[in-house]
LOTI-26845 format. One record per residue (C-alpha): x, y, z. Coordinates in steps of 0.2 Angstrom, whole numbers. Each point is the difference from the previous one (the first is absolute). Layout:
+-------+-------+-------+
:    px :    py :    pz :
+-------+-------+-------+
:     X :     Y :     Z :
...
+-------+-------+-------+
//
This chain:
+-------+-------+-------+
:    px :    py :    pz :
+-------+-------+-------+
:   145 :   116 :   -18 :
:   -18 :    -1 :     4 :
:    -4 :    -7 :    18 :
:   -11 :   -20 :    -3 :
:   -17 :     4 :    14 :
:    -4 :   -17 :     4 :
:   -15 :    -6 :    12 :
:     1 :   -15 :    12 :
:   -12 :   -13 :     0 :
:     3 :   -10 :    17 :
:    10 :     9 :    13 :
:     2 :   -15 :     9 :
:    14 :    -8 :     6 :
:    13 :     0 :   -15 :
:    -7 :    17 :    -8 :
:    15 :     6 :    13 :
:    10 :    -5 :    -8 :
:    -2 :     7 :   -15 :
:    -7 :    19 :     5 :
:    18 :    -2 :     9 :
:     8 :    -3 :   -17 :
:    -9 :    13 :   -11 :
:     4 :    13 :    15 :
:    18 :    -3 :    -8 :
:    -2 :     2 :   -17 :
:     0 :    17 :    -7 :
:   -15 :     3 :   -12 :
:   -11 :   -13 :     8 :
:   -15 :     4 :    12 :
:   -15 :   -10 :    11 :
:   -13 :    14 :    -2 :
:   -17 :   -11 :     3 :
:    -4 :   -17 :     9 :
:   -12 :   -13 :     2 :
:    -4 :   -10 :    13 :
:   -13 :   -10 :    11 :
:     5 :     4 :    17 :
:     2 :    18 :     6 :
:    13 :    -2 :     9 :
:    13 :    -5 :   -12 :
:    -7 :    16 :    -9 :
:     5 :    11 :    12 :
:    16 :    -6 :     0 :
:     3 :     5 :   -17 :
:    -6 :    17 :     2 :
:    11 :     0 :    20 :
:    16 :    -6 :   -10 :
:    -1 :     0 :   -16 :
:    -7 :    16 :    -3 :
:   -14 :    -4 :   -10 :
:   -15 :    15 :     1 :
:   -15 :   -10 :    11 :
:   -12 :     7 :   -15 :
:    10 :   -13 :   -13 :
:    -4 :   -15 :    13 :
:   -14 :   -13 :    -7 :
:    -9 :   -16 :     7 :
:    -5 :    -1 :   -19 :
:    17 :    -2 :   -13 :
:   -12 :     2 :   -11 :
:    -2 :    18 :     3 :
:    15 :     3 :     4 :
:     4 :    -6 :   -19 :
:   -10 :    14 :    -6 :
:    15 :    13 :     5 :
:     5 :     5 :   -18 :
:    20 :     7 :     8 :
:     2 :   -20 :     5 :
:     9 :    -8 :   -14 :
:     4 :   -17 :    10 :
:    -2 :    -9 :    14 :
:     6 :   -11 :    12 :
:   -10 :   -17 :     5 :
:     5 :    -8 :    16 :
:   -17 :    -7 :     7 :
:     2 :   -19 :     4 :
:     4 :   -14 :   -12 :
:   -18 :    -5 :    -4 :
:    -7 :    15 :    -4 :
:    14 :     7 :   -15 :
:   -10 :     0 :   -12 :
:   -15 :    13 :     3 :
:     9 :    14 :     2 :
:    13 :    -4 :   -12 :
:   -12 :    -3 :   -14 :
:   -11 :    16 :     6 :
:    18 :    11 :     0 :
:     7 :    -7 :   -18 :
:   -19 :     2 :    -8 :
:     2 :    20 :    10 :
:    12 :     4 :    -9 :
:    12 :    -3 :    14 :
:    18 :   -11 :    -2 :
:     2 :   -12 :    15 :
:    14 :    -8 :    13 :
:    -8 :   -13 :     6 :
:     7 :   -10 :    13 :
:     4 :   -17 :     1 :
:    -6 :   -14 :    -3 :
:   -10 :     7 :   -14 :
:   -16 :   -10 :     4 :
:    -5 :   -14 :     9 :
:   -10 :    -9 :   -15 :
:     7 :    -3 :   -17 :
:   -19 :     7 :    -5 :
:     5 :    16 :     9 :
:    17 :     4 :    -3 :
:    -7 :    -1 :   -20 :
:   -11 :    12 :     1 :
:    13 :    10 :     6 :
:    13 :    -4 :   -15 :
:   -17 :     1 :   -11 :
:    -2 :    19 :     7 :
:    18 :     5 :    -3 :
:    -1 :    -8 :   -17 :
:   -17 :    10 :    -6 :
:     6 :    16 :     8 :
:    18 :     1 :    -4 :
:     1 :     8 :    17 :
:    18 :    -8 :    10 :
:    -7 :   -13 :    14 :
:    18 :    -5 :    10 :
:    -1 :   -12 :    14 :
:    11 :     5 :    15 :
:    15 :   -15 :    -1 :
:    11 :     7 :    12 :
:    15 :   -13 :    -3 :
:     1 :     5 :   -19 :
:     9 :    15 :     7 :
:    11 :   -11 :    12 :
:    18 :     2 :    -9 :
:     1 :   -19 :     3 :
:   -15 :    -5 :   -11 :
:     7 :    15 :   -15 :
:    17 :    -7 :     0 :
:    -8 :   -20 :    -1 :
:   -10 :     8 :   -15 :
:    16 :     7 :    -9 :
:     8 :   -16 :     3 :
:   -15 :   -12 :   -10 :
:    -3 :    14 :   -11 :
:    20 :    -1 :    -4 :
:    -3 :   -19 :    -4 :
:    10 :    -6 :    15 :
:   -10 :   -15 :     4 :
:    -5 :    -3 :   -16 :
:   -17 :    -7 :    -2 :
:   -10 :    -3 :    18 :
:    -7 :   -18 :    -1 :
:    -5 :     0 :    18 :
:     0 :    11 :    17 :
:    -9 :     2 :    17 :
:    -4 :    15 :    10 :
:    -4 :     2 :    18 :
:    -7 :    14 :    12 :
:    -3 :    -8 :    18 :
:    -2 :     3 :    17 :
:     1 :   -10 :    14 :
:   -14 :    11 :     9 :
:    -3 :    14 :   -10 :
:   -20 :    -3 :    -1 :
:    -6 :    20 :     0 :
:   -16 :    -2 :     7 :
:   -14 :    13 :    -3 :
:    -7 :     5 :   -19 :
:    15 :   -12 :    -5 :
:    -9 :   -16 :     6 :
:   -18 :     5 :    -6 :
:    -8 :    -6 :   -15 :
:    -9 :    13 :    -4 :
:    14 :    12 :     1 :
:    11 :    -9 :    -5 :
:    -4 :   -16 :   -12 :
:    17 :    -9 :     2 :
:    14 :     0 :    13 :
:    17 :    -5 :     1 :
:     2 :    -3 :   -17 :
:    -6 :    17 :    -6 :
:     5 :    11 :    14 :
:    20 :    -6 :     4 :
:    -1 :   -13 :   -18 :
:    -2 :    12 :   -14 :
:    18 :     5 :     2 :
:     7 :   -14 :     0 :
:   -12 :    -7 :   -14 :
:     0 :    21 :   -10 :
:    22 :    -2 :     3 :
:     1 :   -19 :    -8 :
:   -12 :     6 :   -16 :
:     9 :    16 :     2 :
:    18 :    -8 :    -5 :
:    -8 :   -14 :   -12 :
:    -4 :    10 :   -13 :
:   -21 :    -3 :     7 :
:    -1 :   -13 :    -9 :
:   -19 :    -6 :    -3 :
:    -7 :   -13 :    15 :
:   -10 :   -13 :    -8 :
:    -2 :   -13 :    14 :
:     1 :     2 :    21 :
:     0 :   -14 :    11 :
:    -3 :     6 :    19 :
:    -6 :     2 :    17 :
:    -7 :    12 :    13 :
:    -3 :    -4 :    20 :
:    -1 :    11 :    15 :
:    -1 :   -12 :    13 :
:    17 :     6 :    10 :
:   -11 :    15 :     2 :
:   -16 :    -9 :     7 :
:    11 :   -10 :    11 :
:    15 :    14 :     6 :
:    -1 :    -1 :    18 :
:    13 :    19 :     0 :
:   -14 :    11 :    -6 :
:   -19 :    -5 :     3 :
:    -6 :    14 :   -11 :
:     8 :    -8 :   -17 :
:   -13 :   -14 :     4 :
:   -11 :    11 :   -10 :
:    13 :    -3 :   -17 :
:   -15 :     0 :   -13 :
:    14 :    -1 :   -15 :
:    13 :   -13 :     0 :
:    19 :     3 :    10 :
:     9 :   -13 :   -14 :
:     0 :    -2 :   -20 :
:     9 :   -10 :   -12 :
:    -2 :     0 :   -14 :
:    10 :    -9 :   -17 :
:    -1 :    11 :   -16 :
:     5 :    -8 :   -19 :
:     1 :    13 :   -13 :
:     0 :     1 :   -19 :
:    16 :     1 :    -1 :
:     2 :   -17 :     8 :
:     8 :     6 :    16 :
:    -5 :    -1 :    18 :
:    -4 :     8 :    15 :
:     0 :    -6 :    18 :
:    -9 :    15 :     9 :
:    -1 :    -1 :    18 :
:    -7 :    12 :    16 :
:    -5 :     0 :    17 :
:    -5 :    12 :    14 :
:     2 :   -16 :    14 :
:    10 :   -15 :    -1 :
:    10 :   -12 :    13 :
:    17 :     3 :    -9 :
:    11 :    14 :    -2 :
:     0 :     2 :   -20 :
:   -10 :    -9 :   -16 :
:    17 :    -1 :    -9 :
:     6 :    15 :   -12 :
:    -3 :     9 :   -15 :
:    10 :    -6 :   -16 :
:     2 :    -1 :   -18 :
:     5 :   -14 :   -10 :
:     7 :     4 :   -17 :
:    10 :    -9 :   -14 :
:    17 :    10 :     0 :
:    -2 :     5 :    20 :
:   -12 :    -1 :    18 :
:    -5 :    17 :    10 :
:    -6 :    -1 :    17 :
:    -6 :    19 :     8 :
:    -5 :     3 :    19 :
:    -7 :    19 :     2 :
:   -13 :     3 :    13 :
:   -16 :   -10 :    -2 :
:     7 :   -10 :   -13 :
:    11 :   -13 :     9 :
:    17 :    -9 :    -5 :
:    14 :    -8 :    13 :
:     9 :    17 :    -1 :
:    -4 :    18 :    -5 :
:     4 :     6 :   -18 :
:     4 :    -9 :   -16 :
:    11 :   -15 :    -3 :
:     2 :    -5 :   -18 :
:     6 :   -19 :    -3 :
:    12 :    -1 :   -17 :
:    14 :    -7 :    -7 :
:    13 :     4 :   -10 :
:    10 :   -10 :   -13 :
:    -7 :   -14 :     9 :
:     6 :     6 :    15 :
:   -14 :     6 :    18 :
:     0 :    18 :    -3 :
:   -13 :     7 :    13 :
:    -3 :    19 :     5 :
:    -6 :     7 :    13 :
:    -8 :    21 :     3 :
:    -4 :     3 :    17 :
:     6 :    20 :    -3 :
:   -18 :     8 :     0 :
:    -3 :    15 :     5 :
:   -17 :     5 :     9 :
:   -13 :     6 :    -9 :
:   -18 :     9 :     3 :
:   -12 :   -13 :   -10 :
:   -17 :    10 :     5 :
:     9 :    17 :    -4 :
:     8 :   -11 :   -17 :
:   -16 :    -7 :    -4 :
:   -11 :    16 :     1 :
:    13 :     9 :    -9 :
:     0 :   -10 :   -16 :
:   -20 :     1 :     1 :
:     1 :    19 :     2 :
:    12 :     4 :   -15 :
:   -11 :   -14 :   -10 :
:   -16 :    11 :     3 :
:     9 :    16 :    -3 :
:     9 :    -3 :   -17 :
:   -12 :   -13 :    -8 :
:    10 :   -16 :     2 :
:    -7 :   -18 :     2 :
:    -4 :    -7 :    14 :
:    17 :    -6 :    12 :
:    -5 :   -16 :     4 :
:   -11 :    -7 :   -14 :
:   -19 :    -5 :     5 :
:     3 :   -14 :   -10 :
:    13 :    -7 :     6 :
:    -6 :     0 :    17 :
:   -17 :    -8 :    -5 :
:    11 :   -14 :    -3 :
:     3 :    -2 :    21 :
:   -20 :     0 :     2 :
:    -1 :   -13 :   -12 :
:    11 :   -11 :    10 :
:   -11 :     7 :    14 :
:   -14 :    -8 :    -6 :
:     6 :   -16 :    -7 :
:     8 :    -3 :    18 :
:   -16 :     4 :    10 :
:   -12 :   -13 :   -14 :
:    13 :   -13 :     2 :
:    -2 :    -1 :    17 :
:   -17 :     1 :    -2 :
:     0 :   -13 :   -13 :
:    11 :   -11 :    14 :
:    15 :     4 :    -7 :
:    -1 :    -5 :   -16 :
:     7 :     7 :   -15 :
:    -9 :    15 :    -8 :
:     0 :    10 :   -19 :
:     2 :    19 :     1 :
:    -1 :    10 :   -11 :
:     7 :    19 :    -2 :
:   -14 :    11 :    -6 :
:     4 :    13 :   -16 :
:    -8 :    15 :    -3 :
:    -2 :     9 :   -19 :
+-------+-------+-------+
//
């Protein structure tokens, strides 16, 4: 089993995270990294062990190192797409965290590279690895709710705004409803089938920010704190999508399906419900037959997700989270952000092929 050498483009923050992860997976190792401020260099080479010679301001040089054959992106939201697109035309397949971009424009050119390559871009969504969110996809895949006509899917906090790079729009393009929203939005496509949006209806505001009277520095929120956003697909079915890093209430609702034969609701981490788990609403010859799974055991997500890339790179598979399918959440994205621009009203979208 040859060992994946990976460099790190942005050892901010969440890059931790995931240096933490490939420590634990045998075969996998951070040999190189890039990044803007020195300190967070030396901290990869103080504890992560990476040689102080394979440390780069530039990710551009750093992608000239032929022994890398992938590499991790964790720099903020807003700026995905350079050194993803830079790494996939390298040579180099990508983990990308999420959201994939900020802009529908950006997070293209990222599916676009990964298309015109065939390198494996994956974008890190944690809660796919959650046991709760596999066991709801066995369930719809099983045809237990039959078809989805109509669901809603919330990520909230009450005041959860993160302040710093999160809050800037040059950093970061979007707030709340990429940062804490995508997995809500990335779990409800996830489950539906990801089906194709062809119409949003939404809006965007910060102004619990601007006006919070607990932290003075959130006053500076460049991006907005709440979206919502109402999604009709193809298919005919629809989506309530709704997230917030502030808000004067304790919960925007829950996250549940809707189907012909059956209902789901799921409440794991940032996607909420009124209790933790799954709950499936049936009947049976006519009779409420409802079931409940609670039972889950806990799981690793970064150390799952990482692995599922690592063994992707390694024995040529697709990528474990599709690039398309997840350019579907930046469409939504977009359609939310020029609805609220457009004063709410209802926008087209359209989902952008490649080949």
């Amino acid at each position: 089993m040859r060992t994946i050498k990976l460099g790190l483009i942005g050892a901010g923050g969440i890059s931790q995270a995931h240096c933490r992860a490939i420590s634990q997976i045998e075969g996998a190792e951070i040999i190189a990294a890039s990044d803007l401020v020195p300190a967070n260099l030396e901290r990869m080479v103080n504890n992560w062990g990476v040689a102080e010679e394979n440390t780069f301001a530039d990710y551009n040089e750093m992608l000239k190192m032929d022994e890398i054959e992938a590499v991790l992106v964790c720099t903020p939201t807003g700026v995905h797409a350079p050194p993803t697109v830079a790494a996939l035309q390298a040579g180099k397949h990508v983990l990308c965290e999420k959201p994939m971009e900020a802009t529908l424009d950006a997070a293209t050119s990222m599916a676009k590279a990964a298309h015109e390559t065939g390198n494996i871009l994956m974008v890190a969504l944690k809660l796919r690895y959650t046991p709760q969110v596999i066991k709801a996809k066995e369930i719809v895949d099983a045809g237990t709710l039959g078809n989805i006509y109509y669901a809603e899917t919330v990520a909230d906090r009450r005041r959860g705004n993160p302040g710093g790079s999160f809050i800037r729009r040059a950093t970061a393009g979007l707030g709340a409803t990429a940062d804490i929203g995508v997995y809500a939005l990335d779990t409800a496509l996830y489950l539906m089938g990801h089906p194709k949006p062809i119409a949003v209806m939404g809006i965007m505001d910060n102004r619990l920010s601007l006006n919070n009277t607990w932290n003075p520095a959130l006053k500076e929120t460049e991006v907005e704190d709440f979206g919502v956003g109402w999604v009709l697909f193809d298919n005919n079915a629809r989506l309530v999508f709704k997230t917030s890093w502030c808000m004067n209430i304790d919960s925007l609702g829950g996250t549940f399906f809707l189907g012909e034969k059956a209902g789901l609701r799921i409440g794991i981490g940032e996607v909420r419900g009124p209790q933790d788990g799954i709950r499936v609403y049936g009947d049976k010859d006519g009779e409420i037959e409802d079931e409940t799974f609670t039972d889950f055991e806990s799981v690793d997500v970064f150390v799952a997700e990482d692995t599922a890339f690592i063994d992707a790179v390694r024995n040529g598979k697709p990528s474990p989270i599709d690039p398309y399918g997840m350019l579907m959440t930046n469409v939504v994205f977009q359609g939310v952000y020029d609805s609220s621009e457009n004063g709410g009203r209802e926008v087209e979208v359209h989902v952008p092929t490649f080949g």
